[in-house]
N, C-alpha and C positions, 0 to 999 in steps of 0.2 A: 430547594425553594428559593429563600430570597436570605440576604445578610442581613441579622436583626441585633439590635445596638439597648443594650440596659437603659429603660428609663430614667435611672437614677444612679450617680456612685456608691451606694450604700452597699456595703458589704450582704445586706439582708435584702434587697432587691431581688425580685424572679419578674418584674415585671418586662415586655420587650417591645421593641418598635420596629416597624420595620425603616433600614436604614436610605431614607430618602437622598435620591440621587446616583445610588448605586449601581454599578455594573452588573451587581448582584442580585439585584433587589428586580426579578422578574414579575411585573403586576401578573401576568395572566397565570403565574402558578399562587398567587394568592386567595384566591377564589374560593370559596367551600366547597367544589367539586375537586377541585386540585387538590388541597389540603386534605381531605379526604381520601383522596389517589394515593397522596404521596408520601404524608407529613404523618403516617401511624405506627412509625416505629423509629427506632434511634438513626437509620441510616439514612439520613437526610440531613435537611434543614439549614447548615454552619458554614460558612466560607472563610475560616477568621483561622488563627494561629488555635495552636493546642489549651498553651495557656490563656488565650479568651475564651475558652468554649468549654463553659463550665456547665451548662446545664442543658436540657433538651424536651420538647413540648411533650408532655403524657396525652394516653389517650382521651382519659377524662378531662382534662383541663384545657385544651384547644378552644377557643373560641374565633367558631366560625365565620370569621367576616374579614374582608379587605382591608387593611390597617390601622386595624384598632389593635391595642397590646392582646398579648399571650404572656400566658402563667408559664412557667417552667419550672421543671424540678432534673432532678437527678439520678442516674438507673444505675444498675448493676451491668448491665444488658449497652448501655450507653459508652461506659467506662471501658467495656469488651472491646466493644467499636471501634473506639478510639485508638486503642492498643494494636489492635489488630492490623489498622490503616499503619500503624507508623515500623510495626516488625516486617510488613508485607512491602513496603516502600522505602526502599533504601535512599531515593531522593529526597525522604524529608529529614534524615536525618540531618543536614543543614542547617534546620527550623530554629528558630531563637527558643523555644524550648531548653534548650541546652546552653550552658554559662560558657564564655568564651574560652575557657582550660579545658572544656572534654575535649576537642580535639586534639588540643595539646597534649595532654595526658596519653591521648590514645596513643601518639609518636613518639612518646617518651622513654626509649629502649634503653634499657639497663646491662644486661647482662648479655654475654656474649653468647653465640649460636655453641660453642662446644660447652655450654654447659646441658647436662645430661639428665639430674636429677635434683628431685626439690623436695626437704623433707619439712612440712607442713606440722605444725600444732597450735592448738588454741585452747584460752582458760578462762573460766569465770568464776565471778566472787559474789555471792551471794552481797545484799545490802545488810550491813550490820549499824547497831547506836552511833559507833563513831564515825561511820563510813559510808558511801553511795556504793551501788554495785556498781563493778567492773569488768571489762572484758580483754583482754588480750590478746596477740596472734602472731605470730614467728613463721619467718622460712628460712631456710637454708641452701643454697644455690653450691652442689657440686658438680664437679667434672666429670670425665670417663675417668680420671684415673683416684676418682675418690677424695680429690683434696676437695674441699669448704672456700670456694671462691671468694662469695658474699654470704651476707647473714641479714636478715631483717626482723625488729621487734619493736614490738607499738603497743599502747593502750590506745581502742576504739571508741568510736561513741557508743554509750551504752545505754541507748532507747534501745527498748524491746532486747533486754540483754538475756540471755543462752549460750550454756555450750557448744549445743550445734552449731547457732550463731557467730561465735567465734570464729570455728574451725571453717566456715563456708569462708568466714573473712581472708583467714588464712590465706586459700583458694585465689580468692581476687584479686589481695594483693602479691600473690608468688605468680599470676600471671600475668599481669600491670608491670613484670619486671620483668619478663622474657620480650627476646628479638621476636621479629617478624622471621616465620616458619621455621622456628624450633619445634625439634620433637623430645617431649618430655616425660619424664616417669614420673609420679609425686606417690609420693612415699605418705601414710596416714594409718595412725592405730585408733581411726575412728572409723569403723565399718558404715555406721548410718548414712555418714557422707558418700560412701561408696556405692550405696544403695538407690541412695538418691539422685545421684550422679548418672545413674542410667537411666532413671527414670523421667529427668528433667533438660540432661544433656547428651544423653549418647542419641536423640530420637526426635523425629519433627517438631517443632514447636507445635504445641495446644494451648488456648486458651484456660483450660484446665489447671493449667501452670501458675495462671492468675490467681489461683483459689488456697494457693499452698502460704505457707506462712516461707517470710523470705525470698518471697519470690523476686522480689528487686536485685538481691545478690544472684539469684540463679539466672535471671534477665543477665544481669551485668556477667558472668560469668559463659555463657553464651555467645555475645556481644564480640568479649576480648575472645575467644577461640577463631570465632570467624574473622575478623579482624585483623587480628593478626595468624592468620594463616596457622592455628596451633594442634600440631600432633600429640593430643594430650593420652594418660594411662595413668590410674589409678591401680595402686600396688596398696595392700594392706598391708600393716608389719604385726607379726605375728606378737599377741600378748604376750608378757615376762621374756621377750626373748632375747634381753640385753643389747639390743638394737645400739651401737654406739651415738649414731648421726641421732636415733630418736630420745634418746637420752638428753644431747645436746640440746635439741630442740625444746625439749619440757623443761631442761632448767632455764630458760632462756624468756619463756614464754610468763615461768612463772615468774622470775625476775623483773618481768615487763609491770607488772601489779605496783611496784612500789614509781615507777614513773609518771609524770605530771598527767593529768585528767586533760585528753583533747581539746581541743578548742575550736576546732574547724567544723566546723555542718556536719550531719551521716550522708549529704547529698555528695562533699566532696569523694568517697567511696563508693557511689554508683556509677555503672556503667552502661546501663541500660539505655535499649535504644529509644524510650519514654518511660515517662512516672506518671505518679499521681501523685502531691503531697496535700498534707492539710497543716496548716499553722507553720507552714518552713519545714515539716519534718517528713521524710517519706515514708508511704503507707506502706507497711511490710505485711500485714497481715490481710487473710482473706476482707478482698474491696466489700464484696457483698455482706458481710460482717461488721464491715466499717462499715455502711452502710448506714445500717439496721442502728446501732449502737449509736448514730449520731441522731437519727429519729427519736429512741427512744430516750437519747437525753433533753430532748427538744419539750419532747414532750412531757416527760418529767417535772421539767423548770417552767412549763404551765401549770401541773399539777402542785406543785408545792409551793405555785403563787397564787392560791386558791383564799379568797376571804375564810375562809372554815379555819383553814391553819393560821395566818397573818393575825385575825382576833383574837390567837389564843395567847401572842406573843411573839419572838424572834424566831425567824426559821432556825435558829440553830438549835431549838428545843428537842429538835428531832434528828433521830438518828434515818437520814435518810436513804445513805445506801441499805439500810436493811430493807428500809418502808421498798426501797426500787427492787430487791430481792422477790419479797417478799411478790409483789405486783406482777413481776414477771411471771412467774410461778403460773399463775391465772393465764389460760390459755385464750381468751377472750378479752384480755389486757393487753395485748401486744398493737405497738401502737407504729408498724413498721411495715402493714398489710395492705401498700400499696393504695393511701388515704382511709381503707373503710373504719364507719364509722363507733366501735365499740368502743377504742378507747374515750371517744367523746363520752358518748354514751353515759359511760360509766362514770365521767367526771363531773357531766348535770344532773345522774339518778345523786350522786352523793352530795352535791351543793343543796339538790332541792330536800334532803333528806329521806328521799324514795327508799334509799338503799338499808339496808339491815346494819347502821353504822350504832357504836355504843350509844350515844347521845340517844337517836332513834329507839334501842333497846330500854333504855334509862323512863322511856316515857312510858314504852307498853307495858314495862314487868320490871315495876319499881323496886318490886317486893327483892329480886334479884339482883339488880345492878343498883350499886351504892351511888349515889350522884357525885362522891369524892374519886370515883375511879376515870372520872374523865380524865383529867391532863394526864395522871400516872400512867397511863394504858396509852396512849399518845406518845 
């Protein structure tokens, strides 16, 4: 359709214009019979870089007419789109999207082609009183004839920290350090990763993939195989089987634990050929979850800025993730169904006191509820 430019810099802005003057900006597909034609699903509308094109007109919220603003919001279905354009078009990966080092990085050869074998591990640490959780990841670069060329061990950033997580690390950065068309064995007494490995990398790319927890490493993992031209092979090593190189590995990996907390981005360890991040950090988990979870905090921070609560006192009176527990729970409370209106609903039946809330009970069946059980039960 036409290139449309944010009414305002506000971070909370959806409102849009269309952008006067543009090349882009075709009057005759602006029309309500056009927008109609054209503008009813995510794959339209954007002419802009990735990182401007945050949001995209729903079907309910278009408003029909020649350059007046448009509402937008943000899709699961949108997010796909996006993605999809940039793994299917290898000319954008250019796009300013990406910090001036990912190329660099991507040439950044380490290790020489006769190396043969890479034995991979990764470890985490739960968060304890005196400590933040942590994760770690080790590889080992040998030859054909067995010798330990190089070695690598690091503490990672530890959003969204896991085991698995680790070990995928492992993965990206043992192949971040191979030549261009190396053919390699990686060596791993973590079968899940093996598992997974077929399911995310030996096999066409699916959008599917997006929906997997990690998927930014399997993206990035992907990336670097085609990239660099990489003959890769997962070898498991057999449990208790005194594995010498894997031995080396796990004490190497665990040793890594006592070294200084990163300091660099989790973005500097991606490699993917696009993201999606929110607040600087990348989204690892399923989008449409992130999704959902950012509605419902939305919504939330309306609900518990509700005069009903505020007169009783400080929001901190209440134990709110339970109260958000508990709400979820309520299948008619979910406030992530695509606008409709229940969760409203349900936040005017309970302001206007409609709703079966203690106060309300307090009035019909005195004889029952104490009038001192209000705040306690709150």
């Amino acid at each position: 359709m036409s290139h449309w430019l944010p009414v305002s810099s506000s971070a909370n802005e959806r409102t849009y214009n269309p952008c006067p003057g543009c090349s882009f900006n075709i009057p005759a597909l602006s029309k309500k019979s056009a927008i109609k034609q054209r503008c009813n699903s995510e794959k339209c509308f954007f002419n802009v870089i990735l990182l401007e094109t945050i949001d995209y007109p729903t079907r309910n919220a278009k408003v029909f007419a020649a350059y007046l603003p448009i509402t937008l919001s943000t899709s699961w279905s949108y997010a796909t789109s996006l993605v999809l354009v940039h793994l299917t078009n290898p000319s954008l990966l250019t796009s300013s999207a990406f910090s001036p080092s990912f190329k660099d990085r991507i040439e950044d050869d380490v290790l020489p082609l006769s190396i043969q074998s890479l034995y991979i591990d990764g470890s985490f640490h739960v968060a304890k009183d005196s400590s933040p959780p942590s994760m770690t990841s080790v590889w080992l670069a040998l030859d054909d004839d067995g010798l330990i060329i190089e070695s690598s061990s690091l503490q990672i950033p530890s959003c969204f920290p896991s085991a698995l997580r680790s070990e995928i690390y492992a993965v990206v950065l043992g192949l971040n350090a191979l030549s261009h068309g190396s053919l390699i064995s990686i060596y791993t007494d973590c079968s899940q990763l093996i598992s997974l490995w077929k399911r995310f990398v030996d096999v066409p790319f699916s959008s599917k993939l997006l929906r997997e927890h990690n998927h930014l490493l399997w993206l990035s993992i992907r990336q670097l195989v085609k990239d660099r031209n990489l003959k890769v092979d997962l070898i498991k090593v057999p449990a208790h089987s005194d594995d010498f190189y894997n031995i080396q590995a796990d004490s190497l990996v665990k040793d890594a634990h006592s070294s200084l907390q990163p300091t660099v981005s989790p973005l500097a360890f991606c490699y993917a050929p696009c993201l999606l991040t929110f607040n600087s950090l990348p989204i690892v988990m399923n989008i449409r979850y992130f999704l959902r979870s950012i509605a419902d905090a939305r919504a939330l921070l309306s609900f518990c800025s509700m005069a009903r609560f505020t007169a009783l006192g400080s929001l901190s009176l209440f134990d709110w993730a339970g109260i958000h527990f508990c709400l979820s729970q309520i299948k008619g409370f979910a406030s992530h169904k695509n606008g409709r209106p229940e969760f409203w609903i349900f936040c005017i039946k309970l302001l206007l006191d409609i709703l079966p809330t203690l106060t309300t009970l307090q009035q019909r069946k005195s004889y029952l509820y104490s009038p001192g059980l209000a705040l306690s039960t709150m």
